[in-house]
Every structure is written in structure tokens, then in C-alpha cells.
C-alpha positions in Angstrom: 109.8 110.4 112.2 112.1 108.3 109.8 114.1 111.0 107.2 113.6 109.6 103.8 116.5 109.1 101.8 116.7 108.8 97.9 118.9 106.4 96.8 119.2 105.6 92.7 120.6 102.3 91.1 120.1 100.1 87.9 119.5 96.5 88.6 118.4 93.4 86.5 115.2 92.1 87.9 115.5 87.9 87.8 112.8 85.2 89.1 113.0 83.1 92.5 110.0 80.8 93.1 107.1 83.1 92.0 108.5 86.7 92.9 110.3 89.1 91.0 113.8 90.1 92.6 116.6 92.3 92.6 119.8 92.9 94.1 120.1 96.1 96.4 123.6 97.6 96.3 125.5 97.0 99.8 126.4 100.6 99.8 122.4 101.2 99.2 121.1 98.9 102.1 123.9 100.3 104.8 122.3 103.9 104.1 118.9 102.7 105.1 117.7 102.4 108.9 119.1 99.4 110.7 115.8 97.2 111.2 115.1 93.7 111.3 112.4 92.7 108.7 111.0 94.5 105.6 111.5 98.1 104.6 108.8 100.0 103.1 110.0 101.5 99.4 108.9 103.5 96.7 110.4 103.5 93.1 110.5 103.6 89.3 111.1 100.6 86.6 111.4 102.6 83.3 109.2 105.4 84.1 106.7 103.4 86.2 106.2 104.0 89.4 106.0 101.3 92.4 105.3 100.7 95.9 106.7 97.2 97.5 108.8 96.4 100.7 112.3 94.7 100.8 112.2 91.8 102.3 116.1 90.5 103.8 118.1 87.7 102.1 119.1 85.0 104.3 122.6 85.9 105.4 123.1 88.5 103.3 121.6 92.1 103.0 118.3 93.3 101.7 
């Protein structure tokens, strides 16, 4: 079993195509497991809870 980490950042969110993004910290995404593909994640936006997955950038991190 995976040990879940809390991690806590502020982040603009800005539009690509039709999806809502943001910008993980690099100091964020090295903490999480080191896996190819999405990562399952929980969070808040202003109080409001969400469930979503990151999905990796192109040459660059999650």
C-alpha cells in the first residue's frame, strides 16, 4: 500500500484547450511516487473539496 502524503500549495488555475490547469510545484511532484502516467489526488479550491488525477506535461513534470 502507497503512504499518502499531504502536500499544500497556492496556484493560479489558467485554461489550455477545454481543461482547467495548474502548475504543481517541482518540489511537490519529486515527493510523490515515481510513476509514469496520471496520479490519483484529492484537494481543496477555497474550501471545496475535489477529486481529479494529474496528468504529466510533456517534458516537464506533473
Amino acid at each position: 500500500m502507497q503512504q499518502k502524503t499531504q502536500c499544500f500549495f497556492e496556484a493560479e488555475i489558467y485554461q489550455t484547450g477545454i481543461n482547467g490547469c495548474i502548475d504543481v510545484p517541482t518540489e511537490i511532484t519529486e515527493k510523490m511516487v515515481t510513476e509514469k502516467g496520471r496520479i490519483k489526488i484529492k484537494g481543496k479550491i477555497n474550501g471545496f473539496a475535489f477529486q481529479t488525477t494529474l496528468m504529466p506535461v510533456k517534458n516537464a513534470n506533473h
